[in-house]
C-alpha positions in Angstrom: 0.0 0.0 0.0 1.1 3.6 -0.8 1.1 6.5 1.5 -1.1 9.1 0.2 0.1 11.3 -2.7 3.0 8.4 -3.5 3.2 7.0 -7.0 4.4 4.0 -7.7 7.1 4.3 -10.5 8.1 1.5 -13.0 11.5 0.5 -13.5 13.6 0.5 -16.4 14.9 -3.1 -17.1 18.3 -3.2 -15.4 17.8 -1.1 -12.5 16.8 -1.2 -9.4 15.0 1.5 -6.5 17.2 2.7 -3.4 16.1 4.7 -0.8 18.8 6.9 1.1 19.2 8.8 4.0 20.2 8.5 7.8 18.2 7.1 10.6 17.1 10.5 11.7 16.9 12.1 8.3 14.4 11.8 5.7 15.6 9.3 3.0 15.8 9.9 -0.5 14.6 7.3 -3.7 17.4 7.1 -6.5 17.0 4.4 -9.0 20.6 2.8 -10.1 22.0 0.3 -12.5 22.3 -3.1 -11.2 25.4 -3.5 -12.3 26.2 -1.4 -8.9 25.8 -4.4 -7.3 28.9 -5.7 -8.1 31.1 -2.8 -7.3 33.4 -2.9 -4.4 32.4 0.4 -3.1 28.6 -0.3 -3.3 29.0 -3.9 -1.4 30.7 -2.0 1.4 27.3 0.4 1.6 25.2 -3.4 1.3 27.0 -4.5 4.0 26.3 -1.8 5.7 22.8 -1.7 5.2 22.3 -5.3 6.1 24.0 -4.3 9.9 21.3 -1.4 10.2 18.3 -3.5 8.2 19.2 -7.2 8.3 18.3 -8.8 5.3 14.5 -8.8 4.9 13.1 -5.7 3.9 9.5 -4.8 2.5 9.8 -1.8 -0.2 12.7 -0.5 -2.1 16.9 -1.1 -0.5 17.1 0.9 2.2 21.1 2.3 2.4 22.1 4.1 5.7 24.7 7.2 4.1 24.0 10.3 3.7 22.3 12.0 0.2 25.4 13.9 -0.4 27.7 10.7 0.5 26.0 8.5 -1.8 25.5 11.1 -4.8 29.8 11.3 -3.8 29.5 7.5 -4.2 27.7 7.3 -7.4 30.4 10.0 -8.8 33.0 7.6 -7.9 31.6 4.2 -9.3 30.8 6.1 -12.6 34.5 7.6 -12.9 36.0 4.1 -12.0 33.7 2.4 -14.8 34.2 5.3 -17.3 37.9 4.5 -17.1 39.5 2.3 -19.7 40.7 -1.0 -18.8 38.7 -0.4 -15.7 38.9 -4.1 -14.3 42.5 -4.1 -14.9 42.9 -1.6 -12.0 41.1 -3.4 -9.5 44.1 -2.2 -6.8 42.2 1.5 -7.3 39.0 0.6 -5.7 40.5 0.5 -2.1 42.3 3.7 -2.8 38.8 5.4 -3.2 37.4 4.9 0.7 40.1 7.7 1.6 37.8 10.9 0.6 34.1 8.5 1.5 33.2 8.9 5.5 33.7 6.6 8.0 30.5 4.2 7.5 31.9 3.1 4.0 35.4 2.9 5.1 
């Protein structure tokens, strides 16, 4: 069910909804490519959110960071992938926690 004045939005095939924000903050919905999932730096924010949220959620992937961190986050992941030979410098992604906060590092 929907709180009032809520839409429910389709997703494009490859993608999946995220809600962000902090405990005490209102979250945010962002809709990213799956192929997030795999990145190093976005399984340290999973891992993260399965400490806060366990693993059984109802609703969209709830991810305990920040708006700004994450939006910092998504910068990041997109510059690493944008990069060519990207998975032949796999010894970069743990170089690229230095400038994230402490709940990713």
């Amino acid at each position: 069910m929907h709180r009032k004045g809520e839409k429910k939005m389709k997703l494009k095939k490859g993608c999946v909804a995220v809600k962000v924000g902090l405990e005490n903050g209102p979250f945010q919905r962002f809709v990213i490519p799956i192929s997030y999932l795999h990145n190093p730096l976005f399984q340290r924010l999973l891992d993260r959110a399965c400490e806060f949220y366990g693993y059984h959620t109802s609703g969209p992937l709830m991810l305990p960071c920040s708006v700004e961190d994450f939006l910092h986050l998504q910068r990041r992941i997109e510059r690493d992938a944008n990069k060519p030979n990207h998975h032949c410098h796999h010894h970069h992604h743990h170089n690229l926690f230095v400038a994230l906060p402490h709940y990713l590092s």
